[in-house]
Structures are given as structure tokens and as C-alpha cells.
VEXDREN-2710 file (C-alpha; in Angstrom, 1 decimal):
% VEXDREN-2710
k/r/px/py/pz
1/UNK/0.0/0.0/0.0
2/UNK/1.3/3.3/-1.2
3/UNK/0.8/6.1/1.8
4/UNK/-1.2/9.2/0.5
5/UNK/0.5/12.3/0.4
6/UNK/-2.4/15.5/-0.4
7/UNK/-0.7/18.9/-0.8
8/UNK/-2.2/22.1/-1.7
9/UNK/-1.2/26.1/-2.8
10/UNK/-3.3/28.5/-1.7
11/UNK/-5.3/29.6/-4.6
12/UNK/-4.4/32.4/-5.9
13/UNK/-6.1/35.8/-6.1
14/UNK/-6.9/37.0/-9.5
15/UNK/-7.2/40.9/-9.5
16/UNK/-3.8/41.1/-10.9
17/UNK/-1.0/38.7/-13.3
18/UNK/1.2/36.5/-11.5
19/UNK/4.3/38.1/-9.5
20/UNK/7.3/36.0/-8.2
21/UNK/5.9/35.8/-4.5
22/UNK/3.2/33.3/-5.7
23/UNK/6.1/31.8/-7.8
24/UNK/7.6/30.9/-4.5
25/UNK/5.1/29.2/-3.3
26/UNK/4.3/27.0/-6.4
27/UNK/7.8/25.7/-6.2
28/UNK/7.8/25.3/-2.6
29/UNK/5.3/22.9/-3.2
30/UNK/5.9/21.1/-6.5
31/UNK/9.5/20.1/-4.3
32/UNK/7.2/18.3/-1.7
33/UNK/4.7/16.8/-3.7
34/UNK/8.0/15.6/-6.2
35/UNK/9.9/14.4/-3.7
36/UNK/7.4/12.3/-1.7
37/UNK/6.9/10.8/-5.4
38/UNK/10.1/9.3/-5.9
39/UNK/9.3/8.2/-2.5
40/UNK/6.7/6.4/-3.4
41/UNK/3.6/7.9/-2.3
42/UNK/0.8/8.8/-3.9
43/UNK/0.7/12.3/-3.8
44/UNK/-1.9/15.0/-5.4
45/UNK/-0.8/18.0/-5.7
46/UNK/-3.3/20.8/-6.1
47/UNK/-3.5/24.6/-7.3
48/UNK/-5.7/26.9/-8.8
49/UNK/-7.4/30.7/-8.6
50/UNK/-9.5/32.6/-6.2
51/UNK/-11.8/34.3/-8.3
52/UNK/-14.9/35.9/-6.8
53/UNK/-14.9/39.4/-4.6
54/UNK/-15.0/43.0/-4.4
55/UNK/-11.8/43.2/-5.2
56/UNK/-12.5/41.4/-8.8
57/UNK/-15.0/43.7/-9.8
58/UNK/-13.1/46.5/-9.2
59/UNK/-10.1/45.3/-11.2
60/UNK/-12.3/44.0/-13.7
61/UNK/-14.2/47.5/-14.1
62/UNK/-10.8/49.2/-14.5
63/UNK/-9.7/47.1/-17.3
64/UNK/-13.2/47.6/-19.3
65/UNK/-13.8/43.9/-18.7
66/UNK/-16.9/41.6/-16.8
67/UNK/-15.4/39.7/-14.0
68/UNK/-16.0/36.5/-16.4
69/UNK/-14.2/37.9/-18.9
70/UNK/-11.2/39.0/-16.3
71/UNK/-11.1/36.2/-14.4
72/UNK/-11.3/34.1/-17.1
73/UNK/-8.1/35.7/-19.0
74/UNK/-5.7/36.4/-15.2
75/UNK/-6.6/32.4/-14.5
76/UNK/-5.0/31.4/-17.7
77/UNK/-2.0/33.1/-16.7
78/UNK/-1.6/31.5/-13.5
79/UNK/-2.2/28.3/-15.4
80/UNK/0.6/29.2/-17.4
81/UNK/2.8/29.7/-14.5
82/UNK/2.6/26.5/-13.5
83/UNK/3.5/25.2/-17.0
84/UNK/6.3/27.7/-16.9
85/UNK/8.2/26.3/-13.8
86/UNK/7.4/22.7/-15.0
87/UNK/5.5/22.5/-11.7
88/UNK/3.6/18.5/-11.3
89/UNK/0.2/19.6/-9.8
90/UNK/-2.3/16.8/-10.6
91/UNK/-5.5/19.4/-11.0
92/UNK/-6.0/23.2/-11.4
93/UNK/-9.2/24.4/-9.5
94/UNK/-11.2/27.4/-10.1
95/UNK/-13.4/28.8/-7.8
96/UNK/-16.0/29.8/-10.8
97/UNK/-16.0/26.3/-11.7
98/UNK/-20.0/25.4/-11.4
99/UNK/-19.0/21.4/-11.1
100/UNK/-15.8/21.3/-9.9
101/UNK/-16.2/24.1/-6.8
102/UNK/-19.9/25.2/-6.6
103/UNK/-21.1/21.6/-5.4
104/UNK/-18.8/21.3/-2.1
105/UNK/-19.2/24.8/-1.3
106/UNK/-23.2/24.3/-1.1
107/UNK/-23.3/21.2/0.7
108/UNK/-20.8/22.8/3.2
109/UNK/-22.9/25.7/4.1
110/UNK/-26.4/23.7/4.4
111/UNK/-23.8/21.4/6.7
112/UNK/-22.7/24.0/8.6
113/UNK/-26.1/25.7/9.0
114/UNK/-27.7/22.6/9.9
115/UNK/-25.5/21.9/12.6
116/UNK/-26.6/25.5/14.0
117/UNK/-22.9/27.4/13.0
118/UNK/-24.4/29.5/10.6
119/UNK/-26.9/32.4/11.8
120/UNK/-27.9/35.8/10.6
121/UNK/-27.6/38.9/12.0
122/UNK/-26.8/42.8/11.1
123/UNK/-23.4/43.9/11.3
124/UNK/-21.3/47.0/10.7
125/UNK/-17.9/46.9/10.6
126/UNK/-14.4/48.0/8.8
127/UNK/-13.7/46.6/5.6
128/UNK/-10.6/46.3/3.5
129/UNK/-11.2/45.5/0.3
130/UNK/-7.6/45.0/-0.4
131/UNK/-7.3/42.1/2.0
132/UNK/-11.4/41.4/1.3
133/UNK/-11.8/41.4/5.1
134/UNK/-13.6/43.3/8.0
135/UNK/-10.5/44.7/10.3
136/UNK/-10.5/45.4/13.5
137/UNK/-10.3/49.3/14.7
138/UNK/-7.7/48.3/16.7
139/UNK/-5.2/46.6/14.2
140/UNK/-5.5/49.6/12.0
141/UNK/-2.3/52.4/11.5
142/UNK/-3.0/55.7/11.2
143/UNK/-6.4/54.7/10.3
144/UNK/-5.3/52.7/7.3
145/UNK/-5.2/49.0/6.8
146/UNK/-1.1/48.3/7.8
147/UNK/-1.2/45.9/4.8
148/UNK/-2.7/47.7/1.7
149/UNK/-2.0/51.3/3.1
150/UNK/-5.9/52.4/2.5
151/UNK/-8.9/53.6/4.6
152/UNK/-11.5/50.7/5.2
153/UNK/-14.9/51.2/4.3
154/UNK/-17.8/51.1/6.7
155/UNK/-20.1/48.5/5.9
156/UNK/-23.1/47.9/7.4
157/UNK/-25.3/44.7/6.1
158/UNK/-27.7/42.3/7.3
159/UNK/-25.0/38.9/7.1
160/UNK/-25.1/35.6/7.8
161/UNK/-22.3/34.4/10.5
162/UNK/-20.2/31.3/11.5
163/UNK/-19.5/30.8/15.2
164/UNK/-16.0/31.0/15.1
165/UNK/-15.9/31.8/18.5
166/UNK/-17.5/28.8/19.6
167/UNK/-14.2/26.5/17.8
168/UNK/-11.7/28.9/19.7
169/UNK/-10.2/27.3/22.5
170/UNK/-10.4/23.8/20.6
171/UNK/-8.4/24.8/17.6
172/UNK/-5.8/26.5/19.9
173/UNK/-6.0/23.4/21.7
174/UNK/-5.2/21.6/18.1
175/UNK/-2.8/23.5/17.3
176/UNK/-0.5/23.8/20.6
177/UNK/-0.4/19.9/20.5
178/UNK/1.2/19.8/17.1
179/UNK/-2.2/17.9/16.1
180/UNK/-2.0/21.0/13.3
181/UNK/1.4/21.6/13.0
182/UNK/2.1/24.9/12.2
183/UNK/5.7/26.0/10.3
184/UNK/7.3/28.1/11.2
185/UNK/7.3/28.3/15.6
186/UNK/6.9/32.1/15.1
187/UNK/3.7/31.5/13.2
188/UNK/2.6/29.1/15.3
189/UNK/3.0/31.9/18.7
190/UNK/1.4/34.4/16.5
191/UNK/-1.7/32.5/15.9
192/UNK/-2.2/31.6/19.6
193/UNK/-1.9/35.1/20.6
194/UNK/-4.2/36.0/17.9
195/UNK/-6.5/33.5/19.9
196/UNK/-5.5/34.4/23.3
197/UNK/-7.0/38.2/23.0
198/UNK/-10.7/36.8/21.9
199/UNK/-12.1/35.6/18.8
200/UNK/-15.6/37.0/17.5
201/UNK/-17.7/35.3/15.1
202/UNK/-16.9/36.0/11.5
203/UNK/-19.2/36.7/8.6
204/UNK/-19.6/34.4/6.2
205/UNK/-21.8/36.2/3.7
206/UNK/-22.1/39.7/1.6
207/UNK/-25.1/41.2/0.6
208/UNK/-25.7/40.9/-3.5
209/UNK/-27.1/44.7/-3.4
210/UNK/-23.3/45.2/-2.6
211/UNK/-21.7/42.3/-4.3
212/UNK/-23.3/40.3/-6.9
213/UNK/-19.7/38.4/-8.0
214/UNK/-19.9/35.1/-6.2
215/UNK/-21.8/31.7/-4.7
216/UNK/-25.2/32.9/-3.7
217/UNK/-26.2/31.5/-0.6
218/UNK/-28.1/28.9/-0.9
219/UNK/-32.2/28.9/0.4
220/UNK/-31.5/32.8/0.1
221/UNK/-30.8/34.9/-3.0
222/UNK/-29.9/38.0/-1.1
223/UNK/-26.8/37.1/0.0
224/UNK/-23.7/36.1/-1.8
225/UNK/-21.1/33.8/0.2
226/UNK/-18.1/35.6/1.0
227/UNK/-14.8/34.7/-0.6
228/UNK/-12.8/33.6/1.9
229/UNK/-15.4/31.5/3.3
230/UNK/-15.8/29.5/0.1
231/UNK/-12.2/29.9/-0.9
232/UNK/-11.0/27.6/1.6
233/UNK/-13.6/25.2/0.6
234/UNK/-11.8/24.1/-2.7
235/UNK/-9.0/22.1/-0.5
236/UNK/-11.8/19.5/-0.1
237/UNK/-12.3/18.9/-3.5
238/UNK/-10.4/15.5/-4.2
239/UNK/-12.2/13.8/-1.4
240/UNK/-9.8/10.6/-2.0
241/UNK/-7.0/13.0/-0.7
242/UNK/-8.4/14.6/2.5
243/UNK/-6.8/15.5/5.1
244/UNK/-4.1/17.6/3.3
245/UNK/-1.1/16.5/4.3
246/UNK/0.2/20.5/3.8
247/UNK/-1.0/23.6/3.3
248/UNK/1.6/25.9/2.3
249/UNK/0.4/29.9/2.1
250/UNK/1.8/33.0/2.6
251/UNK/1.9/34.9/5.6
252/UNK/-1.0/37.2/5.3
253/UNK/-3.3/34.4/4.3
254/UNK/-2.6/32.3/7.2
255/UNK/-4.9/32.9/9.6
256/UNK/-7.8/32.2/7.6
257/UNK/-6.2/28.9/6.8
258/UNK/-5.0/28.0/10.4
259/UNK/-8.0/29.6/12.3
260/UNK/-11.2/29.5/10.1
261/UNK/-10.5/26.7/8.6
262/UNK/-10.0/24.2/11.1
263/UNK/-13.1/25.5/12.8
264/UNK/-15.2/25.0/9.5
265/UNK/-14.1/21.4/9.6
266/UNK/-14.6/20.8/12.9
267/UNK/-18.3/21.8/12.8
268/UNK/-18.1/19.4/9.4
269/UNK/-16.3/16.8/11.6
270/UNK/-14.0/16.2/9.1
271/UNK/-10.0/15.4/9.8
272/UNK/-7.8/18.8/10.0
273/UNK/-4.4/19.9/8.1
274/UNK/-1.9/18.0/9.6
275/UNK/0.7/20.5/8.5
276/UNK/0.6/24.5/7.6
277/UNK/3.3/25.6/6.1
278/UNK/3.9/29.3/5.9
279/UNK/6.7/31.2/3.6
280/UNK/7.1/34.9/4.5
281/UNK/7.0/37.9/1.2
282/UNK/9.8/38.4/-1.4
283/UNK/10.8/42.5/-1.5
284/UNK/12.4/43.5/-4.7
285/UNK/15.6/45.4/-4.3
286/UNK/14.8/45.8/-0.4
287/UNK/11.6/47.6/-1.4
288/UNK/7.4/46.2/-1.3
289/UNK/6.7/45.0/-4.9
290/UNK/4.3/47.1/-6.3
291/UNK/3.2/48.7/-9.9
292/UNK/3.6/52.2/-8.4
293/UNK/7.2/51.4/-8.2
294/UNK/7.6/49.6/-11.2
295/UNK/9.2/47.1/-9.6
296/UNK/7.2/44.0/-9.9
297/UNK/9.3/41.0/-10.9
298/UNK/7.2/39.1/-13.9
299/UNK/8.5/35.1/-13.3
300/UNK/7.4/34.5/-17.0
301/UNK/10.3/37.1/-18.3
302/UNK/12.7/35.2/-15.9
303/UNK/11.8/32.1/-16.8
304/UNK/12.4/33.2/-20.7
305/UNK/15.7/34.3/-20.0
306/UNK/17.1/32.4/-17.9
307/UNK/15.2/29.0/-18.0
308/UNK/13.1/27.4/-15.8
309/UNK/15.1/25.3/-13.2
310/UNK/17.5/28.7/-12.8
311/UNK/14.4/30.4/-11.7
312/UNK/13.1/27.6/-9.4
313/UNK/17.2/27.6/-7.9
314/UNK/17.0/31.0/-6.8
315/UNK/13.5/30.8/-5.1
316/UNK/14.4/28.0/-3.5
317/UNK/18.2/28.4/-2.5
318/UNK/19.0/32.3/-2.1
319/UNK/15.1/32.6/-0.8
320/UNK/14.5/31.8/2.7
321/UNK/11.6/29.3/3.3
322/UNK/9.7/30.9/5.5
323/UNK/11.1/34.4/6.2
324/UNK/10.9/37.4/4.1
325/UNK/13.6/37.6/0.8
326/UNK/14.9/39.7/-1.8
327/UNK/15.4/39.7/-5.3
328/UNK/17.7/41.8/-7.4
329/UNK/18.9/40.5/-11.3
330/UNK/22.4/40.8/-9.5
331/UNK/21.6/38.3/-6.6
332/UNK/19.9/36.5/-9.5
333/UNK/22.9/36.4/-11.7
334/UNK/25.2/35.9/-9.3
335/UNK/23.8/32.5/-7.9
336/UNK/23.3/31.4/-11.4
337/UNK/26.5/32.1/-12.4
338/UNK/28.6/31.2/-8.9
339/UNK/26.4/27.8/-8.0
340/UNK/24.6/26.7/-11.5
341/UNK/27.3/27.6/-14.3
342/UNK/30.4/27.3/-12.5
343/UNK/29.0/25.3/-10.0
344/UNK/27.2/22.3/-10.9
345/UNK/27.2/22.5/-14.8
346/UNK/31.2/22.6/-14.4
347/UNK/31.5/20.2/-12.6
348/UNK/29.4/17.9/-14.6
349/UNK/31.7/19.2/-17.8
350/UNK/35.2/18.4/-16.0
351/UNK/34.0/14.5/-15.4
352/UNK/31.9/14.1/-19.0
353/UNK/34.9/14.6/-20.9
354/UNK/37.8/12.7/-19.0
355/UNK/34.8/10.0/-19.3
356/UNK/34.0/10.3/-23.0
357/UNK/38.1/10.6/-24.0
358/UNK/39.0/7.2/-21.8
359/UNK/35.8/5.3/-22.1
360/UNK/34.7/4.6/-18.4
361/UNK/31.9/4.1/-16.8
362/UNK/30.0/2.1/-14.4
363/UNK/26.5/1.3/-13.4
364/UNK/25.4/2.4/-10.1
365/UNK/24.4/-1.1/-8.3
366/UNK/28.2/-1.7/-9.4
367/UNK/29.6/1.1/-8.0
368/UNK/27.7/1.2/-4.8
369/UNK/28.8/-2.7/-4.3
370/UNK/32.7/-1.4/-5.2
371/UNK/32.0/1.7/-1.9
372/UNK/30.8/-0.3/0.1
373/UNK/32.8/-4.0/-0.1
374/UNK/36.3/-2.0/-0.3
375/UNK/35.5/0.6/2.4
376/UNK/36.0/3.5/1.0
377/UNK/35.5/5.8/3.6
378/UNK/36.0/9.3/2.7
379/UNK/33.9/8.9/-0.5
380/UNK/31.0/6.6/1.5
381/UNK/31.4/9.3/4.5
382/UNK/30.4/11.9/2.4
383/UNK/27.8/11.0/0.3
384/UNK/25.8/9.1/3.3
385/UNK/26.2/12.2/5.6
386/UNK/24.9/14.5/2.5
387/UNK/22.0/12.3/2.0
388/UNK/20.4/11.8/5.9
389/UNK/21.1/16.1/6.0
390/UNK/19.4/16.3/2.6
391/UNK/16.1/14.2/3.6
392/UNK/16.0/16.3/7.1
393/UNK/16.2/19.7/5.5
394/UNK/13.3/18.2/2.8
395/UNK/11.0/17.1/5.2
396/UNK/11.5/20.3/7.4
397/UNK/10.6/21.9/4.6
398/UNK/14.6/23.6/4.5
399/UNK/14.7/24.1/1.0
400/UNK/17.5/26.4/1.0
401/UNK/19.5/23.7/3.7
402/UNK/19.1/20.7/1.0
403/UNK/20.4/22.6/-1.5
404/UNK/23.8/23.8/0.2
405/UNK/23.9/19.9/1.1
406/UNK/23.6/18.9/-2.4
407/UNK/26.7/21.4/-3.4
408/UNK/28.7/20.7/-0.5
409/UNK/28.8/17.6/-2.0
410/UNK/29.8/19.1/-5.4
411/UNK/32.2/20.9/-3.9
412/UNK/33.9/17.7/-2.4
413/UNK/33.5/16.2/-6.4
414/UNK/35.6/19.3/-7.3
415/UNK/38.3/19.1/-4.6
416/UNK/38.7/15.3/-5.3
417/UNK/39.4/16.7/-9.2
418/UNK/42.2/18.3/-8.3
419/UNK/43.7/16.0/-5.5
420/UNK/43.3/13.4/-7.7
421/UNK/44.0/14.9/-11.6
422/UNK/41.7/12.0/-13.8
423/UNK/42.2/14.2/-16.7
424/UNK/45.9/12.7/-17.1
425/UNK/43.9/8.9/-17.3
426/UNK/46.2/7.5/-14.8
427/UNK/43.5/6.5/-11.9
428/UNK/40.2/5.1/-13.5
429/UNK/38.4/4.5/-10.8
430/UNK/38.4/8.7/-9.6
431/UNK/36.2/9.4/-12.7
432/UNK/33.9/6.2/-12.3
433/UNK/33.7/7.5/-8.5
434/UNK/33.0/10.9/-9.7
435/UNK/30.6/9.7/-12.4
436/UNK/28.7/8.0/-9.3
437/UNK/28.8/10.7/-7.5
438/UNK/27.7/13.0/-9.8
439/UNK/24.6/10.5/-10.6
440/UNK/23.6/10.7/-7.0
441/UNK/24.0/14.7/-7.2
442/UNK/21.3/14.4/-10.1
443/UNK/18.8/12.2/-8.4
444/UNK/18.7/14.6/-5.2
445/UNK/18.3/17.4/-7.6
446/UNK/15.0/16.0/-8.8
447/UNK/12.3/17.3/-6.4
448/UNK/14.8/20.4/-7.3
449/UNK/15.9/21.0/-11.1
450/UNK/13.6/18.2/-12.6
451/UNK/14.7/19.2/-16.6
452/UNK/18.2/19.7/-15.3
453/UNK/18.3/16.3/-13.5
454/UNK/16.9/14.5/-16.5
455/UNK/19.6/16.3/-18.6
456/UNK/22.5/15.2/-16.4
457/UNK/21.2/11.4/-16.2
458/UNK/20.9/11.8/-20.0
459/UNK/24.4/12.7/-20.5
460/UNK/25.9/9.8/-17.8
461/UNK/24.0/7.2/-20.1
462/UNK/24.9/8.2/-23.5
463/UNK/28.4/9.0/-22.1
464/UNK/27.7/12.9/-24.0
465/UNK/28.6/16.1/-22.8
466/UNK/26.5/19.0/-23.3
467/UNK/26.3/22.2/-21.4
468/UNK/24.1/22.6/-18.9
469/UNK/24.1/26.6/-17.9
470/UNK/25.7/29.3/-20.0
471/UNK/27.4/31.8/-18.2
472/UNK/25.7/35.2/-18.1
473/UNK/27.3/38.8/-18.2
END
């Protein structure tokens, strides 16, 4: 029996093209869901777009578009993406899919209602469109919403509600177990605080005089379900799967996911999240990305120039996990150059063509019997202590860690180069050592560089060097 691994993206928001942040998180994931392939599980991975909201209309209006017709042409781009960065999601949800979303989020309400979670009452309250939220008066700056820098609206509306409050102390409860394991610690001390000052109930509907771009309610025609409510209800589409295995989301999503959304499934009583994993924003030359600024990094022009798996190294290696990064095109060129040009693809170079010009190789099974039965320690040493640090980092979700594993060991390949000089064809067995070596550097690469993996297995059968990463100015 293979064991089921379910992993999921948040979905993301359509008012605006894809930006590298969201690339971040794509990547993160398609790592997971590739490595606990080769594994062996039997993973689904699953992505998608957030398409209904105030914010939608708005953007849509300013483009001289219906939200259909917006949403409709900013999903395909995200679609794109993850064709882009060779990402191996398994589905692709839309939350304007009638069939697909629709269905799960009506049974879930007339569940949740049933079960007395769901009441109505008039509200009036802050709202931020930016974040599509009502804010407290309290977490406000200067009056303005400290994420999107704008003055909420005051809304007042006849909604329905979910008793949130009613879930509090068991979802803390949940979570300071580790039953929901929460990444990073800080996240996980921010969200019990969050619960620890008091948690109201939280409306789960608009009215449609106000919004008319969603799920109506259903039994009442008034109302329109609001988006994050219904958002979060896509996770539960491939019912095989459930519980997810991770979440990962950014950090000003997360409370919906680790807060809301456990509740919602405990009034369902279906299984929680075992694991939220939460990645912190990417700045671009130490500023906020915005289009003000003109500094928004488009992945798809990366991605042009530089290729794919260069793109998904730097996210994943210069790019802490789960704490705010940077990106400039030097830091970008930099790494490809230092670690992916002179790095890896050299190294590869320097042992294709000592192999190609004497004719050696050997098959792995070989070579591993050779390690092992002559004791070969140094060489053994190495590669074993690279592989149990590469597997923690991985499933501590250390992506940058696994990768300086995985070129300490190319850096041991290079200084055993020059001790050892194969280019002269005196000692054989250094380039069928390095050739192993350099086999097991492309296998832990996989989750990592998939095409550039393939290419470097490619190259050790047909005993044919290419290059793998031209150098860049």
C-alpha cells in the first residue's frame, strides 16, 4: 500500500498577473509533492485561482472587462505559470468552476447551517477591500489597513455568521499539540496570541445589493457567500485525498487557513491539516513589490531568460523558506553564475569529458557494491552524511538547507578533481567514482531541477557532454 500524500497552494487571487511571491510558493510545493513521489507515495498535488470578490469587480471594471471575462483571461496566466516552472500539480481548481467548486461549497454551508454554525444577523464593521476582510479598529495604523496602506470602508449589512468563536479554545488546543502543525514556531506563537486576545464570530456572507460576483447563498438569493469563506472550501475537492497533508500559504493568508478553517471542519467533523506551512514575502531590491514602483518581478520574463530550473534555484536556494527575501537581477545572476554555471554545470563538464576521451563508466548497483565491499570511507562518509542532511532539510521543509547539502557535495567532487588529476587517465576508478557521485547529485536534484536532473542522467548514459548553464554577463 502506497501512503497518500495530499498537498495544496493557496489559490491564488486573481485581481492582478502572477508576480514571483506566488512563484515561491508554487515551487515550494511542487519540491514536496515531487519528492514524496520518488518516495513512493501517492501524492496529489493541487493549485488553482481565487476568483470571486469585491476586489475582482473593481479590477475587472478598471480594465473595461466583466469579471468573467477577467477572471477568465488572469486564471490562464496562472495556469501558465505553473507550465512555466514545470510545476507537477495533478489538478488546477477554479473557484468559478460550477461542477468542480460550486457543489462542495453548497453542501458545506447547508452542513454548517444545519448543525446551528451559521446564523444571521446585522453587522457594521471595517472593511478592506484590499485584504477582502472586515479589520479590526484596533489593528489599524494611522487609520489605514497596515497591509494595503488604505482607509476601510464602513459596511453595514444584514450577514449571515459562523460561530467561530464557539471552535476557539479547541483549535488553539489543536494546534499547541502539534495535532496541526504549524511552520514556522513564530507563526505558530502568532496565531495563539491571535486566539488568546478573543475571537468574534466572523461573517460568512455579503449582501448581492453590494456584491453580486460570487456563490449565492443557498435557500436565500440576497446574499452572496463571501470569498474567503468559500475559498477555503476548494482544499476538499479531491475527497480521495483529504486531510491535506500540507498547506503551504503565505503569511498574510494564514490565519484564515489556520484559524477559520479548522473550525469549519470541525463543525463538518471532518480530519484537520496535519501541516501549515507558511513562507514569508519576497521584496524587490529591499523595497514592497508594487506597480507604483515599477518594480514587480514578472516570473514568465525570468523564466524566458534564464530557463526554468535557474528560476526555481534561486527561489528556493537564495530565498529563505519561511522568512521574508529579496530579489535583485544581480543576486539572481550571481547565484546562477557562482552555484549553477560554474558550479554544478562545471562540474558535470570536467567528469563528461575525462569519461567520453578514456571510455569509463559504471553502473550504479556496481559502484555502490565497489563503496561499500572496499571501504571507501572518505567517499562513503560523504555521500551518506549528505544524503540523511538532505532528507531532514526536505522534510523540514529547509529548501535552501538541502540545496547547500547537495553542493557541499559538489564541492567535495571538485576538490577530489584536483587531488586526484583524472584528466591525465592515470587512476580510472576517480572518474567512475566521480561519475557515481555526480549520478547521485542528479537524483537529489530531482524534487529540485527536474529538466536539469533529466539532462544530467541523459548525459551519464549516453556518455555525451553538453552544457548545462551558459554563463551570463
Amino acid at each position: 500500500m502506497k501512503n497518500k500524500f495530499y498537498i495544496t497552494t493557496s489559490i491564488a487571487y486573481t485581481n492582478a498577473p502572477p508576480h514571483i511571491g506566488f512563484a515561491l510558493e508554487l515551487v515550494q510545493a511542487d519540491v514536496l509533492a515531487r519528492y514524496r513521489r520518488i518516495a513512493g507515495d501517492d501524492v496529489f498535488f493541487l493549485t488553482g485561482t481565487d476568483e470571486h470578490g469585491a476586489k475582482i469587480v473593481r479590477a475587472a471594471k478598471n480594465a473595461g472587462k466583466t469579471p468573467e471575462e477577467f477572471t477568465e483571461e488572469v486564471s490562464k496566466k496562472f495556469k501558465k505559470l505553473t507550465e512555466a516552472l514545470n510545476l507537477s500539480n495533478d489538478d488546477f481548481i477554479r473557484t468559478t468552476d460550477q461542477k468542480k467548486h460550486w457543489p462542495s461549497v453548497i453542501k458545506v454551508w447547508l452542513k454548517l447551517k444545519e448543525n446551528g454554525d451559521i446564523y444571521k444577523k446585522e453587522y457594521e464593521g471595517l472593511y478592506c477591500v484590499g485584504c477582502e476582510a472586515f479589520i479590526k479598529e484596533k489593528d489599524l495604523v494611522n487609520g489605514l489597513c497596515p497591509l494595503h496602506q488604505q482607509k476601510p470602508e464602513i459596511i453595514k449589512e444584514e450577514n449571515y455568521f459562523f460561530r467561530l468563536s464557539k471552535y476557539a479554545d479547541i483549535v488553539k488546543e489543536k494546534i499547541v499539540s502539534g495535532e496541526i502543525k504549524i511552520v514556522p514556531d513564530v507563526r505558530k506563537n502568532e496565531i495563539i496570541s491571535f486566539i488568546n486576545q478573543g475571537l468574534e464570530d466572523v461573517s460568512c456572507s455579503r449582501s448581492k445589493e453590494n456584491l453580486k460576483w460570487g456563490i449565492p447563498v443557498p435557500e436565500d438569493d440576497s446574499q452572496i457567500i463571501y470569498i474567503w469563506f468559500e475559498a477555503l472550501i476548494n482544499y476538499l475537492y479531491p475527497k480521495k485525498y483529504w486531510p491535506a497533508d500540507v498547506h503551504c500559504v503565505g503569511k498574510d493568508i494564514f490565519r484564515f487557513h489556520a484559524l477559520w478553517w479548522p473550525a469549519m471542519l470541525l463543525s463538518l467533523g471532518l480530519p484537520l491539516p496535519k501541516v501549515i506551512f507558511v513562507h514569508g514575502y519576497i521584496a524587490s531590491g529591499g523595497q514592497k513589490m508594487s506597480k507604483s514602483l515599477g518594480n514587480v518581478v514578472d516570473p514568465f520574463e525570468l523564466v524566458k531568460k534564464y530557463g526554468a530550473d535557474a528560476v526555481r534555484y534561486f527561489l528556493l536556494r537564495e530565498i529563505s523558506p519561511t522568512e521574508d527575501g529579496d530579489y535583485t537581477e544581480d543576486k539572481f545572476i550571481e547565484r546562477y553564475n557562482g552555484d549553477l554555471a560554474s558550479g554544478l554545470g562545471n562540474l558535470v563538464a570536467r567528469v563528461m569529458r575525462p569519461a567520453e576521451t578514456f571510455n569509463i563508466s559504471k553502473t550504479k548497483n556496481e559502484k555502490e557494491l565497489e563503496i561499500k565491499t572496499t571501504h571507501d570511507t572518505p567517499l562513503f562518509n560523504t555521500l551518506e552524511s549528505a544524503k540523511m542532511h538532505y532528507k531532514k532539510a526536505i522534510e523540514e521543509f529547509k529548501f535552501n538547507e538541502a540545496l547547500f547539502v547537495t553542493w557541499e557535495l559538489i564541492s567535495f567532487c571538485d576538490f577530489y578533481i584536483n587531488q586526484e588529476r583524472p584528466w591525465e587517465g592515470k587512476n580510472n576508478k576517480v572518474i567512475s567514482d566521480l561519475l557515481f557521485l555526480i549520478e547521485e547529485i542528479a537524483n537529489m536534484l530531482k524534487p529540485f531541477l527536474p529538466e536539469t536532473s533529466e539532462k544530467i542522467l541523459k548525459q551519464l548514459k549516453n556518455k555525451k557532454s553538453e552544457p548545462l548553464f551558459p554563463r551570463f554577463k
